[in-house]
gemmi code that builds the backbone of each chain (N, CA, C; Angstrom):
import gemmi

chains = {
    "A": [
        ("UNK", (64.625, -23.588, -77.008), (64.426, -23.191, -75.615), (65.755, -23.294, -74.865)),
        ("UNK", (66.156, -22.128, -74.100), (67.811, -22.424, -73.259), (67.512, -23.371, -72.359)),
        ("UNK", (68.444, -23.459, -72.271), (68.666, -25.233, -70.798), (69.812, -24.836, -70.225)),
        ("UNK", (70.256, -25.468, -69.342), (71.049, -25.753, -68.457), (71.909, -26.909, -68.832)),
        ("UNK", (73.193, -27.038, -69.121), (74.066, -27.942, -69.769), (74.962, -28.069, -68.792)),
        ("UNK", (75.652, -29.144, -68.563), (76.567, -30.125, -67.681), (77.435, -31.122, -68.390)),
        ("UNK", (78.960, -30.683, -67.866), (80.175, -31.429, -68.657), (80.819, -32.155, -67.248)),
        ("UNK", (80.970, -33.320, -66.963), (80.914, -34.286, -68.033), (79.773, -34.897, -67.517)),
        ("UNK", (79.412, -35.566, -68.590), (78.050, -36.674, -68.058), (78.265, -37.809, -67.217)),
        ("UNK", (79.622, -38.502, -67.304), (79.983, -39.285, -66.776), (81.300, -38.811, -66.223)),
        ("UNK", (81.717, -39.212, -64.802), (82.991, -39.306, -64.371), (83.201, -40.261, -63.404)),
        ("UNK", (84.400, -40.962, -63.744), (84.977, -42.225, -62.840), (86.403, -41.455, -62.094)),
        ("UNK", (86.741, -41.637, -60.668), (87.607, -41.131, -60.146), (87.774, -42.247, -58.964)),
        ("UNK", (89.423, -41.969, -58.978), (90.132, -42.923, -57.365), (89.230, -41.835, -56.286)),
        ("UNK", (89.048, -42.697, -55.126), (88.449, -41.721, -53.842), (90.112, -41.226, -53.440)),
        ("UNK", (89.908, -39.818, -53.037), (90.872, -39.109, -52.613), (91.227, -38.480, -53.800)),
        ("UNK", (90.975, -38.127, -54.999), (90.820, -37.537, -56.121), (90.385, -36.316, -56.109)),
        ("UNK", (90.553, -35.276, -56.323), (89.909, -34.066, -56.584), (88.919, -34.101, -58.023)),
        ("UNK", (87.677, -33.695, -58.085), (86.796, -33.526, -58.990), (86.275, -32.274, -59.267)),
        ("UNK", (86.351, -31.606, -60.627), (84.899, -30.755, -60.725), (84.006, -30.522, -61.868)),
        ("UNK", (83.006, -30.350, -61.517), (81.640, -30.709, -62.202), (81.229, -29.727, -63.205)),
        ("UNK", (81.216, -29.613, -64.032), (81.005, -27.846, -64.767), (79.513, -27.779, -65.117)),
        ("UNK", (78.979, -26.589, -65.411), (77.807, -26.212, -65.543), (77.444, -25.234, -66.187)),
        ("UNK", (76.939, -24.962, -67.307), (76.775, -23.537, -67.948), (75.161, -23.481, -68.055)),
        ("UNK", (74.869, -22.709, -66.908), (73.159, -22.348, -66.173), (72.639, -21.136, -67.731)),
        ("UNK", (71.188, -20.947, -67.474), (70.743, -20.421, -68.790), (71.050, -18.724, -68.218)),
        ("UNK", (71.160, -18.097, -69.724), (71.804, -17.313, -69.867), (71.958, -16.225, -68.960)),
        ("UNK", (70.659, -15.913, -68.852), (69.616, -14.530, -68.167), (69.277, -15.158, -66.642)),
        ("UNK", (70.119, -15.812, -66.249), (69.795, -16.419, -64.437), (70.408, -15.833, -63.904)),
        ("UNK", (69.988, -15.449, -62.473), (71.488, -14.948, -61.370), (71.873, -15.793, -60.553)),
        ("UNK", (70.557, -16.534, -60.185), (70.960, -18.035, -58.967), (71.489, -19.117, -59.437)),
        ("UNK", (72.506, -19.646, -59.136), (72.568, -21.061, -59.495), (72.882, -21.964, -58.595)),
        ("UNK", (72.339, -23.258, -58.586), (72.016, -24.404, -57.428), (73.122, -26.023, -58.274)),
        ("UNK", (73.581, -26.588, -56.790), (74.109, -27.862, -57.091), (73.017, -28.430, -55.845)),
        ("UNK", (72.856, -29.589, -56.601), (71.969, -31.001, -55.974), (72.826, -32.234, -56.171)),
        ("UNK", (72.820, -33.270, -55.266), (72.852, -34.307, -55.406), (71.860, -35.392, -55.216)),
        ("UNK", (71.641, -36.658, -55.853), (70.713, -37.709, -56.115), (71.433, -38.943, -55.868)),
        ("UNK", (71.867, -39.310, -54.915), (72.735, -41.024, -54.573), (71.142, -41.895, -55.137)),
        ("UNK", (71.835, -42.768, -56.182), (70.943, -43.606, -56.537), (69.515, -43.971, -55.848)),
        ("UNK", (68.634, -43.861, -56.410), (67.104, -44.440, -55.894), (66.381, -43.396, -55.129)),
        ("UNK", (67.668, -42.576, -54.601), (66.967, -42.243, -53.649), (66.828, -40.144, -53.853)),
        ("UNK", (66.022, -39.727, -52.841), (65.570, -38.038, -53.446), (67.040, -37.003, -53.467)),
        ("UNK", (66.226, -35.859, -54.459), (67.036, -34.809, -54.800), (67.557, -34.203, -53.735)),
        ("UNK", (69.154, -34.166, -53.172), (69.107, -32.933, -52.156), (69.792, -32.127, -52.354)),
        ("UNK", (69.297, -30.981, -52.010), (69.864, -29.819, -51.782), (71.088, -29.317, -51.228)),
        ("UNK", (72.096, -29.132, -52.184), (73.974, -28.447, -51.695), (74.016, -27.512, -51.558)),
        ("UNK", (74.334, -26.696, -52.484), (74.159, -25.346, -52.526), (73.264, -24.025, -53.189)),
        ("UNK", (73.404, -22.958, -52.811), (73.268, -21.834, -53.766), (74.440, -21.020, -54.194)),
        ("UNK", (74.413, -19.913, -54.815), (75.023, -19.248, -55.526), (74.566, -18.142, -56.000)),
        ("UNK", (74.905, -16.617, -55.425), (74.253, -15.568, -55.999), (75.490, -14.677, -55.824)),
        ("UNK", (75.436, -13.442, -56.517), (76.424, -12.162, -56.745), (77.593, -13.096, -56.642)),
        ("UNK", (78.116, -14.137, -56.582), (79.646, -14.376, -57.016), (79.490, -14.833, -55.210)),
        ("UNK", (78.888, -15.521, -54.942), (78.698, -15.930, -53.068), (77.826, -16.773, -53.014)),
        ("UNK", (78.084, -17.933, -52.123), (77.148, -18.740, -51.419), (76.189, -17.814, -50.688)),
        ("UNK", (74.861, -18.398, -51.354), (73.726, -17.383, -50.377), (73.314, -18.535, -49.559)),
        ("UNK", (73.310, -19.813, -49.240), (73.277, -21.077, -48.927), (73.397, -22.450, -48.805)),
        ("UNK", (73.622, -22.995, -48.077), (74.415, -24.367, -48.119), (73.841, -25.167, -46.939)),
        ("UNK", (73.785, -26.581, -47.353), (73.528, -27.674, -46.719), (74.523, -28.347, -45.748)),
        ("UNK", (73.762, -29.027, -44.730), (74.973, -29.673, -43.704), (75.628, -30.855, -44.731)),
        ("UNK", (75.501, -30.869, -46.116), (75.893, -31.789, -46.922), (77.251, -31.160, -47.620)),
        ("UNK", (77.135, -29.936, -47.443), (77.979, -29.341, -48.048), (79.203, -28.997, -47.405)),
        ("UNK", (80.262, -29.724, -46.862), (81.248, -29.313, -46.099), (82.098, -28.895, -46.464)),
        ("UNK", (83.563, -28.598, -46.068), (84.740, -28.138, -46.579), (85.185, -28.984, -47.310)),
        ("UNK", (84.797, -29.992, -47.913), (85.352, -30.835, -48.878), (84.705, -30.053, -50.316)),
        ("UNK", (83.807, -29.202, -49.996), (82.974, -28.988, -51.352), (83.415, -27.329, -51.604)),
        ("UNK", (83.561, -26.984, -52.739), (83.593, -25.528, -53.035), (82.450, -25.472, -54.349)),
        ("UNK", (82.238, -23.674, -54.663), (81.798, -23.902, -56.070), (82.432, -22.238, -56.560)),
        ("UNK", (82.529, -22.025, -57.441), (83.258, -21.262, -58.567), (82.344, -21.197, -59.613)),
        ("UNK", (82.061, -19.173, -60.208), (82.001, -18.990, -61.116), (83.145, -18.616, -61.875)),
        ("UNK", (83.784, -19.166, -62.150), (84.929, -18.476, -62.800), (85.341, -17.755, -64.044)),
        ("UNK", (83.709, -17.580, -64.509), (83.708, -16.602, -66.013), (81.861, -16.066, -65.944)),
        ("UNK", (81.916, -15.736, -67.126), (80.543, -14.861, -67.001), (79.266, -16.534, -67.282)),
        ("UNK", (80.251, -17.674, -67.527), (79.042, -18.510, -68.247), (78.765, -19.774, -67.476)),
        ("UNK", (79.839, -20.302, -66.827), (80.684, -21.516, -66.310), (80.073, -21.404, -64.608)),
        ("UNK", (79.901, -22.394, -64.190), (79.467, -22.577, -62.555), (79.901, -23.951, -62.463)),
        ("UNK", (80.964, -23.688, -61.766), (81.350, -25.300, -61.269), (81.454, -25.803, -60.301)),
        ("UNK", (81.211, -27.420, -59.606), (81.339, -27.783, -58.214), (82.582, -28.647, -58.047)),
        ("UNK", (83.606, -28.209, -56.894), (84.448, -28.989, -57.136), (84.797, -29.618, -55.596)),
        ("UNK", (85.021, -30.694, -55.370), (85.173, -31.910, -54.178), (86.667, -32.263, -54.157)),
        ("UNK", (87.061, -32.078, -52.731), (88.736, -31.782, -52.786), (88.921, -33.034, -52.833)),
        ("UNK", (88.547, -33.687, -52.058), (89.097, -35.230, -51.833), (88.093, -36.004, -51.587)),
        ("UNK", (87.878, -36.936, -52.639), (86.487, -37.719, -53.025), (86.279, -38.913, -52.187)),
        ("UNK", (85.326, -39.297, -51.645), (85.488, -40.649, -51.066), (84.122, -40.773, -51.512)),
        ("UNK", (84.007, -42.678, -50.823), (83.019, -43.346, -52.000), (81.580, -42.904, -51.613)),
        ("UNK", (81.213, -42.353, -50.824), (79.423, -41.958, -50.467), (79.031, -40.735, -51.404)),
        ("UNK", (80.561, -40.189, -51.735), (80.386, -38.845, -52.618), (79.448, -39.502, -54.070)),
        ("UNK", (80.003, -40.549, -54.319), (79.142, -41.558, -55.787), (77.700, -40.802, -55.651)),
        ("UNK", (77.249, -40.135, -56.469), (75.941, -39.576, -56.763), (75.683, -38.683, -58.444)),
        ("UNK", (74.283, -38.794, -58.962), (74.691, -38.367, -60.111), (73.969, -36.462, -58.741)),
        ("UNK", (74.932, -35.750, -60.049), (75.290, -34.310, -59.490), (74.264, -33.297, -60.752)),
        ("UNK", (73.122, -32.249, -60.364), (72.696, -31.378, -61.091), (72.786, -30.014, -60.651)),
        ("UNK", (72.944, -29.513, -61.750), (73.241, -28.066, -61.457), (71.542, -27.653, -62.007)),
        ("UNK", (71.327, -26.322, -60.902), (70.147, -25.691, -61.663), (70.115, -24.329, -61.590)),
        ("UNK", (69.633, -23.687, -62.272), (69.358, -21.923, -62.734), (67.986, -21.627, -62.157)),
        ("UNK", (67.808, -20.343, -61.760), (66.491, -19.695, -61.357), (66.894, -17.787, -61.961)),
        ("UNK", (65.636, -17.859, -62.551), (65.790, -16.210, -63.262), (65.690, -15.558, -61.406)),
        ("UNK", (65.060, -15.641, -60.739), (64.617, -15.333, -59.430), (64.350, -13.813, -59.373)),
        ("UNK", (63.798, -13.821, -60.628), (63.186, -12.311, -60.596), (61.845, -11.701, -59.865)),
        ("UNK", (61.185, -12.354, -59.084), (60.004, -12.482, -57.901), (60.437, -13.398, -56.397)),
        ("UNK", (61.732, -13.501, -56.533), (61.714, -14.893, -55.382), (60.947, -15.834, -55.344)),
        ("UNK", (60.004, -16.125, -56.444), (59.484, -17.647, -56.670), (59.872, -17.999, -57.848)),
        ("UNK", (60.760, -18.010, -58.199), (61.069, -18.412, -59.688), (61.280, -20.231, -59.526)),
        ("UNK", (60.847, -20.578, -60.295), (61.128, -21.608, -60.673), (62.543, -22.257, -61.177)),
        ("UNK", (63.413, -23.588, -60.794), (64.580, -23.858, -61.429), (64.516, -24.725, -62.204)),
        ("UNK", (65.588, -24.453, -63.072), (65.779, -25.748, -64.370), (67.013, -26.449, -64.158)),
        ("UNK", (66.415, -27.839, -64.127), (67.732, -28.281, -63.629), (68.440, -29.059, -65.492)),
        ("UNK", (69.802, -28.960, -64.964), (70.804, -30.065, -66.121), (70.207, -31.436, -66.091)),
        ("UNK", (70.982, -32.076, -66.994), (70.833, -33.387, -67.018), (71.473, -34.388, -66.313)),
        ("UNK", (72.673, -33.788, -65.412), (73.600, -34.423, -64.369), (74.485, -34.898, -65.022)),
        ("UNK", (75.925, -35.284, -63.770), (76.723, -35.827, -64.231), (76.487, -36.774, -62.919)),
        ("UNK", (77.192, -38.054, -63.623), (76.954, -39.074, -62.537), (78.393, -39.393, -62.250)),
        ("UNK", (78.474, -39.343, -61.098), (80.240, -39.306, -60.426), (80.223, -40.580, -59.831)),
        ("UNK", (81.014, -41.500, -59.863), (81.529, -42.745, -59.586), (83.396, -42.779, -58.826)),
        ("UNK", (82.766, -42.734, -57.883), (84.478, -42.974, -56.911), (84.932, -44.527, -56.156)),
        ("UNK", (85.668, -44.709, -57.014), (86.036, -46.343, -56.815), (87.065, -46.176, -55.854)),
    ],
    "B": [
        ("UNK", (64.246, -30.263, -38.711), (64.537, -29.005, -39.819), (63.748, -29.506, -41.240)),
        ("UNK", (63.976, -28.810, -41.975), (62.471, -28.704, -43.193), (62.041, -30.181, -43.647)),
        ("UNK", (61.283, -30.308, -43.699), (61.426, -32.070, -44.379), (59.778, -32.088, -45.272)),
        ("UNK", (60.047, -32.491, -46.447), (58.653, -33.130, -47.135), (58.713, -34.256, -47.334)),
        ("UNK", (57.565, -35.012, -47.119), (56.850, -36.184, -46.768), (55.927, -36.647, -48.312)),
        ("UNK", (56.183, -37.735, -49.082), (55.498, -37.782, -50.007), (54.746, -39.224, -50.008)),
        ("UNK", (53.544, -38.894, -50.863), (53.199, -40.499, -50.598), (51.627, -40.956, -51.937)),
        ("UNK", (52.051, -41.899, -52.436), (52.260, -43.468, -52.431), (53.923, -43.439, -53.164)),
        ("UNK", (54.542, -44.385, -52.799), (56.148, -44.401, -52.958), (56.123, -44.794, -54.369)),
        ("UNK", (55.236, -45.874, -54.735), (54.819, -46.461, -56.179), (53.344, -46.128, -55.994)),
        ("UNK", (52.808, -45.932, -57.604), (51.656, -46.000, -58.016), (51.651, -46.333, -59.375)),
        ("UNK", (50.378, -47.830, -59.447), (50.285, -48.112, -60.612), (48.865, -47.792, -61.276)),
        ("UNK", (48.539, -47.195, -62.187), (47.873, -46.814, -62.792), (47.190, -47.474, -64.315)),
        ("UNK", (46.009, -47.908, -64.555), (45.717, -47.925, -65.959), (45.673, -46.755, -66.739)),
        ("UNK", (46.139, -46.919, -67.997), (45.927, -45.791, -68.930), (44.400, -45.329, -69.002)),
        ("UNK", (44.630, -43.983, -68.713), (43.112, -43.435, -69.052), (42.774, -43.017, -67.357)),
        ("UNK", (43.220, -43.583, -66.654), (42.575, -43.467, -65.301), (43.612, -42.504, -64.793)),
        ("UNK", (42.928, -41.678, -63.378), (43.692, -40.361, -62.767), (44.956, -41.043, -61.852)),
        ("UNK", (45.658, -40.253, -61.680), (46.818, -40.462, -60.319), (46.929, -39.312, -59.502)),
        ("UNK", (46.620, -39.317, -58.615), (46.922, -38.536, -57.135), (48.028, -38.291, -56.608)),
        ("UNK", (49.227, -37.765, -56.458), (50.455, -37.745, -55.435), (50.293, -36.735, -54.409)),
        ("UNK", (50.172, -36.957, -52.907), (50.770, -36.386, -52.396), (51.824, -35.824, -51.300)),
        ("UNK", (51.757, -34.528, -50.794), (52.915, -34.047, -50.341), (52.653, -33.446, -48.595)),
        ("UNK", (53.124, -33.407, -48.205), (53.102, -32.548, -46.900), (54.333, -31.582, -46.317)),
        ("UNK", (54.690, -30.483, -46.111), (55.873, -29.961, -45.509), (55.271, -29.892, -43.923)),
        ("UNK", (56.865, -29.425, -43.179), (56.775, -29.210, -42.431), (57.191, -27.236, -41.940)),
        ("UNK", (57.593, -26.594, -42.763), (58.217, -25.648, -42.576), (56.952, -24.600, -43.068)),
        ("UNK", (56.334, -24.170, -42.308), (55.223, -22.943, -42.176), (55.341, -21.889, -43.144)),
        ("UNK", (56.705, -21.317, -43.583), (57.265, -20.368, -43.697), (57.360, -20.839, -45.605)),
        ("UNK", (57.180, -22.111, -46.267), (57.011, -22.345, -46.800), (55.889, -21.327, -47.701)),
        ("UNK", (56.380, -21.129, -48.960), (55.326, -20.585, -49.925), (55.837, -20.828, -51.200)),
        ("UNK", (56.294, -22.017, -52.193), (56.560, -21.729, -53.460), (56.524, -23.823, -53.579)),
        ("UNK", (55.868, -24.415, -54.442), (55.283, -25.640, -54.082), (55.666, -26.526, -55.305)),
        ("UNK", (57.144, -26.520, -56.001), (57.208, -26.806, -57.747), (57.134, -28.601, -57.839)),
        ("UNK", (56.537, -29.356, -58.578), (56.487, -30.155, -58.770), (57.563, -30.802, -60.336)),
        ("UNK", (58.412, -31.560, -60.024), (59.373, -32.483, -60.716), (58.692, -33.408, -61.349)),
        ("UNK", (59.110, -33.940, -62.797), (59.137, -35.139, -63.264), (60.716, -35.636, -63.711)),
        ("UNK", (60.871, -37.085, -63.279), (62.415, -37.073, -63.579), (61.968, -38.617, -64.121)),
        ("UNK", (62.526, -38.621, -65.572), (62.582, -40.106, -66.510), (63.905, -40.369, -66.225)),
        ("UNK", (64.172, -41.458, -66.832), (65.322, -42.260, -66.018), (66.381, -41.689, -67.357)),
        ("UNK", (67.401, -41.395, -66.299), (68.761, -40.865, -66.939), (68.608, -39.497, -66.595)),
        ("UNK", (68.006, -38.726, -66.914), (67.502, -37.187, -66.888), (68.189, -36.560, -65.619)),
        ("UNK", (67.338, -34.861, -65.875), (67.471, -34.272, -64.586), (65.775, -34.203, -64.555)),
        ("UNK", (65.729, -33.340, -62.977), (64.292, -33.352, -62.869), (63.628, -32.171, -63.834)),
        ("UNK", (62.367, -32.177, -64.138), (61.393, -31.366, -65.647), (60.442, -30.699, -64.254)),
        ("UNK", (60.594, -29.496, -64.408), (59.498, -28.884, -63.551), (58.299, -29.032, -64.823)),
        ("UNK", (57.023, -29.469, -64.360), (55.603, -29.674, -64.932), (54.735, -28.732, -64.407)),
        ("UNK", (54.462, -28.015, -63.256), (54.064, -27.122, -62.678), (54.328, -26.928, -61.426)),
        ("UNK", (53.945, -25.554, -60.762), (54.253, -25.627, -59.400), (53.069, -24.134, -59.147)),
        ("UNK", (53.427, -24.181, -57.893), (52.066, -23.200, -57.312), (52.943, -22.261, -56.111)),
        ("UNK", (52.411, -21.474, -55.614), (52.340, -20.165, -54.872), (51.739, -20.485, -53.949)),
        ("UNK", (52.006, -19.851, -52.609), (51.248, -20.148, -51.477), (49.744, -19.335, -51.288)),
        ("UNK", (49.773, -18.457, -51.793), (48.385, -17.336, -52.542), (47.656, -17.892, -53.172)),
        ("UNK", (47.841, -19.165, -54.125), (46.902, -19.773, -54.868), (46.628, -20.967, -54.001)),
        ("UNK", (45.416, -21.159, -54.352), (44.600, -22.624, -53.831), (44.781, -23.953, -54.630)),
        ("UNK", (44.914, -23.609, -56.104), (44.604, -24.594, -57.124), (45.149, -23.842, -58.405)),
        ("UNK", (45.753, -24.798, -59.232), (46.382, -24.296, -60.073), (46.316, -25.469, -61.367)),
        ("UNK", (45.839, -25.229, -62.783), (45.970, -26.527, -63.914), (46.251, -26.035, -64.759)),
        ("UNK", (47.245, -27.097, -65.324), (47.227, -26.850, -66.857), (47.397, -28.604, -67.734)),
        ("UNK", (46.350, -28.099, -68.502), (45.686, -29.208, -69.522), (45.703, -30.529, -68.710)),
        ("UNK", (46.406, -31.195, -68.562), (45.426, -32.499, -67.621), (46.622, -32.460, -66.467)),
        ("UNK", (47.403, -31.657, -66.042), (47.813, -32.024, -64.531), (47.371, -30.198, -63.882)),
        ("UNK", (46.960, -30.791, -62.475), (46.527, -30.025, -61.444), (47.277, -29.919, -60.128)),
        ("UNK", (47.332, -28.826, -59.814), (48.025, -28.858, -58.432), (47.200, -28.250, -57.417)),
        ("UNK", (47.342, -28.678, -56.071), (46.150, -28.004, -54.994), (47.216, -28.035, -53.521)),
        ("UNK", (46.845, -26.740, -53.167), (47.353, -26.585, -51.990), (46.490, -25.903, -50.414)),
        ("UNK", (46.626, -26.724, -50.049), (46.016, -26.150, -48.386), (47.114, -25.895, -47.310)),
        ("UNK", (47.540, -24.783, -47.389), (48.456, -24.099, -46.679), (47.906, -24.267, -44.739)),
        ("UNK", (46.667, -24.459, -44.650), (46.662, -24.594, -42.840), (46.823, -25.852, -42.513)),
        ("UNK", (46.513, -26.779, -43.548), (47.063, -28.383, -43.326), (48.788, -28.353, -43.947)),
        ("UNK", (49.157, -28.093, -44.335), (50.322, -28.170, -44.912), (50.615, -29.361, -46.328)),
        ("UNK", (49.359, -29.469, -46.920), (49.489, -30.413, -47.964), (49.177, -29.359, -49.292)),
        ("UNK", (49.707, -30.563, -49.846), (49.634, -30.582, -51.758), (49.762, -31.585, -52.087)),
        ("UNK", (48.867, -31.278, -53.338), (48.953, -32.607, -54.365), (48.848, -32.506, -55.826)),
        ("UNK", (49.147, -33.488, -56.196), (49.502, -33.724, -57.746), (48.472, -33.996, -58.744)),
        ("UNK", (47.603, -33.655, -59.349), (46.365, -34.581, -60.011), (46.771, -35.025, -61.274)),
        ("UNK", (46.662, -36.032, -62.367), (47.190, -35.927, -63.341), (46.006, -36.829, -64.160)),
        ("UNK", (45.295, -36.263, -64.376), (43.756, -36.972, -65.570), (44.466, -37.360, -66.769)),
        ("UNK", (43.651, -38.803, -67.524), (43.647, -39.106, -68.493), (44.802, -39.798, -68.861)),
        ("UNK", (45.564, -40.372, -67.608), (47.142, -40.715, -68.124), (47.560, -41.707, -69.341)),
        ("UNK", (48.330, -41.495, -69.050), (48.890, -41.809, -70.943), (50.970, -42.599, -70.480)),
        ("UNK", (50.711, -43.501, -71.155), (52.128, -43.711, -70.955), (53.183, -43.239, -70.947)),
        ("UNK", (53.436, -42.305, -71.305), (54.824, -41.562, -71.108), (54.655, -40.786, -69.993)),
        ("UNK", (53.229, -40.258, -69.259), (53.384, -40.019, -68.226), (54.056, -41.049, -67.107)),
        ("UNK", (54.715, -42.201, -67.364), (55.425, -43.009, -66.166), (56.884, -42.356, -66.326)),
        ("UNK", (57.068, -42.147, -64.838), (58.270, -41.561, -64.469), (57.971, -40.948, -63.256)),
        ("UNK", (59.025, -41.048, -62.655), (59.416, -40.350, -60.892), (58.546, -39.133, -61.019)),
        ("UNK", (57.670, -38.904, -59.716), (57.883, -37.438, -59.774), (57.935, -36.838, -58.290)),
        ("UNK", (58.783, -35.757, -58.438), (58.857, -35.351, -57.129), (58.243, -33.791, -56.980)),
        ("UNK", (57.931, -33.911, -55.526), (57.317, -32.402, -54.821), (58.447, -31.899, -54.008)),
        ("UNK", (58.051, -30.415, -54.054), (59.170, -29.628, -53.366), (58.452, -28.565, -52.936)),
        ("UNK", (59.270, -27.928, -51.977), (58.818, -26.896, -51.142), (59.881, -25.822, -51.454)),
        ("UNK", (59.721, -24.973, -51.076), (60.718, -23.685, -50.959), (60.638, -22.302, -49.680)),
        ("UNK", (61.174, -21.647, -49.267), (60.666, -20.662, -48.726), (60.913, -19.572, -49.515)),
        ("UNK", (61.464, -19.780, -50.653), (61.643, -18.150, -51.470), (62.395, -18.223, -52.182)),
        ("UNK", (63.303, -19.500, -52.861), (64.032, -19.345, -53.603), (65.508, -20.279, -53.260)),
        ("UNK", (65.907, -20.474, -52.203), (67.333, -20.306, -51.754), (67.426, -21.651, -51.851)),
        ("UNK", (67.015, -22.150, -50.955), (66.718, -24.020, -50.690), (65.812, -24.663, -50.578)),
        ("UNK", (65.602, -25.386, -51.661), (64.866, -26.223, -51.794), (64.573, -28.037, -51.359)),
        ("UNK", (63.621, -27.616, -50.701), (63.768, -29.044, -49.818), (62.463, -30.603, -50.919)),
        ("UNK", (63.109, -31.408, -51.593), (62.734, -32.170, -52.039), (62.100, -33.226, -51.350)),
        ("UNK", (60.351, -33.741, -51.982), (60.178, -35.425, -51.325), (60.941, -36.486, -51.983)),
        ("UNK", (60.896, -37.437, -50.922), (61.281, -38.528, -51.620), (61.005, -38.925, -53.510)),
        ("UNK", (59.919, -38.846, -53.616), (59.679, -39.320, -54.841), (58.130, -40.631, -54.939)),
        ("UNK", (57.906, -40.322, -56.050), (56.471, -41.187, -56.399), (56.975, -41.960, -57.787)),
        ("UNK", (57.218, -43.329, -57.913), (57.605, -44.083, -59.186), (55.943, -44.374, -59.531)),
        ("UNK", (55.588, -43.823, -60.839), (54.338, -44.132, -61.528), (54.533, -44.527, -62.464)),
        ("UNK", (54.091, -45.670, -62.833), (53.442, -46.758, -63.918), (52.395, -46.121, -64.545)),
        ("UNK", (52.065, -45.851, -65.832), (50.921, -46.275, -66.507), (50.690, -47.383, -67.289)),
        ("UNK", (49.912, -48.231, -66.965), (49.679, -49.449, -67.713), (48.749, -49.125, -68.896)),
        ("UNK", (49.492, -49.899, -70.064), (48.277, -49.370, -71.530), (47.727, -50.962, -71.944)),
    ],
}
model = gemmi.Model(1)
for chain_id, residues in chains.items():
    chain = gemmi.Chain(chain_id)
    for i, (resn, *xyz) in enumerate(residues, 1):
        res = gemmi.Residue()
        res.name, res.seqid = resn, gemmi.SeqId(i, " ")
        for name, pos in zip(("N", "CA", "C"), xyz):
            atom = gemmi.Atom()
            atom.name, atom.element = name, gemmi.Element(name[0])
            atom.pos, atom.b_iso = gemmi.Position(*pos), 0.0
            res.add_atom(atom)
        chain.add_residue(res)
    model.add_chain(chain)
structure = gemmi.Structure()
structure.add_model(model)
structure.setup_entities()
């Protein structure tokens, strides 16, 4: 069954570090979504991603955050300058969104740690 | 601005016996209702989710039900079994774009 895969699983970074998160969403998707999860607590919602464009974004998502497809396979999130609240594990997810109710599959996350 | 409301925060359960979760939105405009399971380490496992057109929706022992003029849903899950313990969360959507997550339900099954 395709999945949604996420490099790296783990990352440790100085705050003020630049980071980015990679993601290779399933094959046959056009949408792809970043979430964050700060420990314990619920999934929220960063961005979207459609035709090579943010189709939406969260007041979570500021100019510290970009995202990039930068090939036909690869979706990545990248954080210019990290500080420590950024610490959250990070999932990327895919939607075929071939009805506008499609359902997403999310990765397994990477969990980002900024000391 | 959009917010879902979930509730019991924990639920402990004997094996064999049902669990209930549920959900409430606030955003009208709401129509796409997917329900999460997330085990620890993971990402979240969509298990089912529902349409604002449907009332009720199952497959094999979990159920989903929605009343769109109250603004609830819920989770049914018969016959539980231990590996059913793990987070699960409800979500709302208006169509795809953003998805607004509940908090989360930590369930126990006790065997």
């Amino acid at each position: 069954e395709p999945e949604v895969t996420q490099t790296p699983s783990h990352q440790v970074t100085q705050m003020g570090q630049e980071v980015i998160l990679r993601c290779v969403p399933i094959s046959n998707h056009l949408y792809f979504y970043w979430y964050r999860q700060i420990l314990g607590q619920k999934v929220e919602f960063l961005v979207s991603f459609y035709n090579n464009e943010i189709s939406e974004k969260s007041e979570i998502f500021d100019d510290q955050f970009s995202v990039e497809r930068p090939d036909g396979s690869n979706f990545t999130l990248k954080i210019r300058s990290t500080k420590l609240e950024d610490s959250a594990m990070y999932f990327c997810a895919s939607s075929a969104y071939t009805s506008g109710l499609d359902p997403q599959y999310f990765g397994p996350g990477t969990r980002l740690l900024v000391l | 601005g959009e917010n879902v409301e979930q509730h019991p925060s924990t639920l402990s359960v004997q094996e064999g016996d049902s669990a209930v979760i549920k959900c409430t939105y606030s955003d009208s405009a709401s129509n796409y209702f997917p329900w999460y399971k997330q085990e620890l380490g993971k990402g979240p496992q969509l298990i089912i989710d529902i349409r604002s057109n449907v009332g009720e929706k199952k497959d094999q022992r979990i159920a989903v039900t929605l009343n769109k003029t109250a603004k609830h849903f819920s989770l049914h899950i018969t016959e539980t079994q231990p590996e059913d313990s793990a987070v699960y969360f409800c979500a709302a959507s208006t169509g795809g774009f953003k998805t607004i997550f509940g908090a989360g339900t930590r369930l126990f099954v006790k065997a």
